[in-house]
C-alpha positions as CSV (number, residue, x, y, z in Angstrom):
1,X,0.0,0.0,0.0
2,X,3.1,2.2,0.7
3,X,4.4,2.1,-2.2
4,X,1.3,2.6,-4.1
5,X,0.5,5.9,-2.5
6,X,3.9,7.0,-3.1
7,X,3.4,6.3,-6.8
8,X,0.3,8.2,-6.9
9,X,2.2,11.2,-5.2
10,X,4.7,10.9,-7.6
11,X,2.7,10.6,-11.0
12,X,0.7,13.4,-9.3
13,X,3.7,16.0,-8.8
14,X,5.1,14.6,-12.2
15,X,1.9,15.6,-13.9
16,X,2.0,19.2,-12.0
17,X,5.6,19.7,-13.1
18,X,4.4,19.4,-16.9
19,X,1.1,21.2,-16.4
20,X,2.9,24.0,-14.4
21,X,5.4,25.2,-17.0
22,X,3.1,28.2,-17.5
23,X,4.5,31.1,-19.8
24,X,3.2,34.8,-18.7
25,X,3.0,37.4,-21.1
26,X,5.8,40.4,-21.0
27,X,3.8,42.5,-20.0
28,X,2.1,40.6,-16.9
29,X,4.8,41.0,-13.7
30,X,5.5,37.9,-12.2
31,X,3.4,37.1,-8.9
32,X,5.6,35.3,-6.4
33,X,3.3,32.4,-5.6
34,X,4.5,31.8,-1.9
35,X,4.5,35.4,-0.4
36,X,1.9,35.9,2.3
37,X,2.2,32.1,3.4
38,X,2.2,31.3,7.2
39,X,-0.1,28.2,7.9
40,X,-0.4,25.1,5.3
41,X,-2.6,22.1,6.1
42,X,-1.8,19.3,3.9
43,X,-1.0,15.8,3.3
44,X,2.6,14.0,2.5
45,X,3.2,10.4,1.5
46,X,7.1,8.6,1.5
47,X,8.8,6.2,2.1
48,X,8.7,5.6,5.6
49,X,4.7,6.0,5.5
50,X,2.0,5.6,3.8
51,X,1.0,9.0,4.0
52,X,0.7,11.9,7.2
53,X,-1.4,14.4,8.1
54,X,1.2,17.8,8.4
55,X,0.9,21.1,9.0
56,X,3.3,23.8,8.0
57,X,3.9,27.4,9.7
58,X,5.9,30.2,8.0
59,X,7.6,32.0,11.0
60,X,9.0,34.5,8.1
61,X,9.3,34.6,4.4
62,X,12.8,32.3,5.1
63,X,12.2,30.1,8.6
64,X,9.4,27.6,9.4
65,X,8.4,25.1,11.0
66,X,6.6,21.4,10.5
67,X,4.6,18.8,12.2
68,X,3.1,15.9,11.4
69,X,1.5,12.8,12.4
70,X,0.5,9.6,11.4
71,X,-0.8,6.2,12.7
72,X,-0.6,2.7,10.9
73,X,-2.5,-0.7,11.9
74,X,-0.7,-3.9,11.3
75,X,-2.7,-7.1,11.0
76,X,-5.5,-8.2,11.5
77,X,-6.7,-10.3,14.2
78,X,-7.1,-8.0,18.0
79,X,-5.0,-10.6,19.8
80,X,-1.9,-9.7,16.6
81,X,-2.7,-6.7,15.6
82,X,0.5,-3.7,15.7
83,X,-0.3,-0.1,16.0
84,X,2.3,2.2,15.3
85,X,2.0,6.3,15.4
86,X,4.8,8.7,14.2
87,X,5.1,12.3,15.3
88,X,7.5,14.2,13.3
89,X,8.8,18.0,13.9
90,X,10.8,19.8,11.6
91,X,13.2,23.0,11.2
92,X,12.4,24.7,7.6
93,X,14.8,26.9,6.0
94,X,13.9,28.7,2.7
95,X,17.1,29.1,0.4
96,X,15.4,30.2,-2.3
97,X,12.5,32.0,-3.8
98,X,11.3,31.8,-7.4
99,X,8.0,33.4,-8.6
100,X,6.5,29.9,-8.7
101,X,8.8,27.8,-6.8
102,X,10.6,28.0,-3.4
103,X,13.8,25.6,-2.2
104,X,14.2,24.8,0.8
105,X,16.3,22.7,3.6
106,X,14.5,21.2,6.2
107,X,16.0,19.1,9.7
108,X,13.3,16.7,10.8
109,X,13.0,14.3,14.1
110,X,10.6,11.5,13.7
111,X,9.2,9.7,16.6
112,X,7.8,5.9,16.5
113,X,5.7,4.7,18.8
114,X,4.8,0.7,19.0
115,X,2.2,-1.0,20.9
116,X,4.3,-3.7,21.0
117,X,8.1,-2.9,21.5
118,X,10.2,0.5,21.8
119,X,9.7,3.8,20.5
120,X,12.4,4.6,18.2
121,X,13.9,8.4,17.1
122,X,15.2,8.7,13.8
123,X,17.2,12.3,12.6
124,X,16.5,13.5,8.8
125,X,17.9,16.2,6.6
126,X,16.5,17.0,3.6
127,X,16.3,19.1,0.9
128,X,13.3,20.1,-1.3
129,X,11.2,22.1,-4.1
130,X,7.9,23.8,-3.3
131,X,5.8,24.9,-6.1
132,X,2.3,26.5,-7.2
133,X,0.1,27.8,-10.1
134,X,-0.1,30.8,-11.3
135,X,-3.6,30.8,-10.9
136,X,-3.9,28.7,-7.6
137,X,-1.4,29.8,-5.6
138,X,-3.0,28.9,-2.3
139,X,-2.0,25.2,-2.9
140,X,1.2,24.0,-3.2
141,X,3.7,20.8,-4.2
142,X,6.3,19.3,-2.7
143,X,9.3,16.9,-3.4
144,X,11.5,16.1,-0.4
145,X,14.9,13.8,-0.7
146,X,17.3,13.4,1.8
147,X,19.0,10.9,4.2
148,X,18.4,10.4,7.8
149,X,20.0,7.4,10.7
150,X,17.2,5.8,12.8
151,X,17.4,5.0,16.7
152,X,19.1,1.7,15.6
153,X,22.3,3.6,14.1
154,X,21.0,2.7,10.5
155,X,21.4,5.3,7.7
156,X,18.1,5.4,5.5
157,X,17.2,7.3,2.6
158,X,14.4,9.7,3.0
159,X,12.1,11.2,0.3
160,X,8.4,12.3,0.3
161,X,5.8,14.6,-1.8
162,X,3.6,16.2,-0.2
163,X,0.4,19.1,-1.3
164,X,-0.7,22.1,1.3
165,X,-3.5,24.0,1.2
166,X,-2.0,27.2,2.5
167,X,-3.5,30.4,4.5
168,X,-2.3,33.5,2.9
169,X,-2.2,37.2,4.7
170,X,-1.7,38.5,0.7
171,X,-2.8,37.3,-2.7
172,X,1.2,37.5,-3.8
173,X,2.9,40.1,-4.6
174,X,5.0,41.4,-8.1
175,X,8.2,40.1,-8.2
């Protein structure tokens, strides 16, 4: 199912990258799609899950911060049955911003918990693209590849895509 979902993501962001190679006009300015931004509500699917309800916050145009959460069922008899919840929290950093599409690092701690068994802490950093329409630029794309070492001393590979709906004090503003 994992891996399905990520597919979906994937062919989803592919598809926007292709639709949202929009030309303006010379005389139209360009409309920086991300200014105004502070809260995003959204939904990100990768490797490590199937997919996480998140929640971004916009300190300032260049720092932010991120949270999200996700739970998982495994099996399916009572008496066998695994539940596992993840809380992640990460550091954003913006080291970029385009009209239509904004890069960024990010720093990420993810928390597992099990009902059976220890909770585990892994460490991510990451980098990643964030991009909207020129006409929607309330909702936003996201690719996210990086590496990260679990609480086991493993390194892992780390990559996600993600859409936000985001709150907006502005409409954007001319480049």
């Amino acid at each position: 199912m994992r891996y399905k979902v990520v597919t979906v993501l994937l062919v989803v962001v592919g598809v926007g990258l292709l639709v949202s190679g929009q030309t303006q006009e010379a005389e139209v300015p360009a409309v920086n799609a991300s200014s105004g931004r502070w809260l995003g509500l959204g939904l990100t699917g990768g490797l490590e899950q199937d997919f996480s309800i998140d929640g971004r916050y916009w300190f300032d145009p260049q720092y932010g911060l991120e949270v999200a959460a996700y739970y998982e069922n495994w099996g399916n008899q009572r008496s066998e049955a695994i539940h596992y919840l993840y809380a992640m929290l990460g550091g954003l950093y913006r080291i970029s911003d385009r009209p239509f599409a904004d890069f960024y690092v990010l720093a990420r701690i993810s928390i597992k918990g099990y009902s059976r068994g220890e909770p585990g802490i892994a460490l991510y950093a990451m980098g990643g693209v964030e991009w909207s329409w020129r006409n929607v630029p309330a909702i936003a794309f996201c690719i996210e590849y990086g590496f990260g070492r679990s609480g086991e001393g493993n390194f892992v590979m780390a990559s996600g895509a993600s859409v936000h709906y985001y709150f907006s004090t502005a409409a954007g503003s001319a480049d």
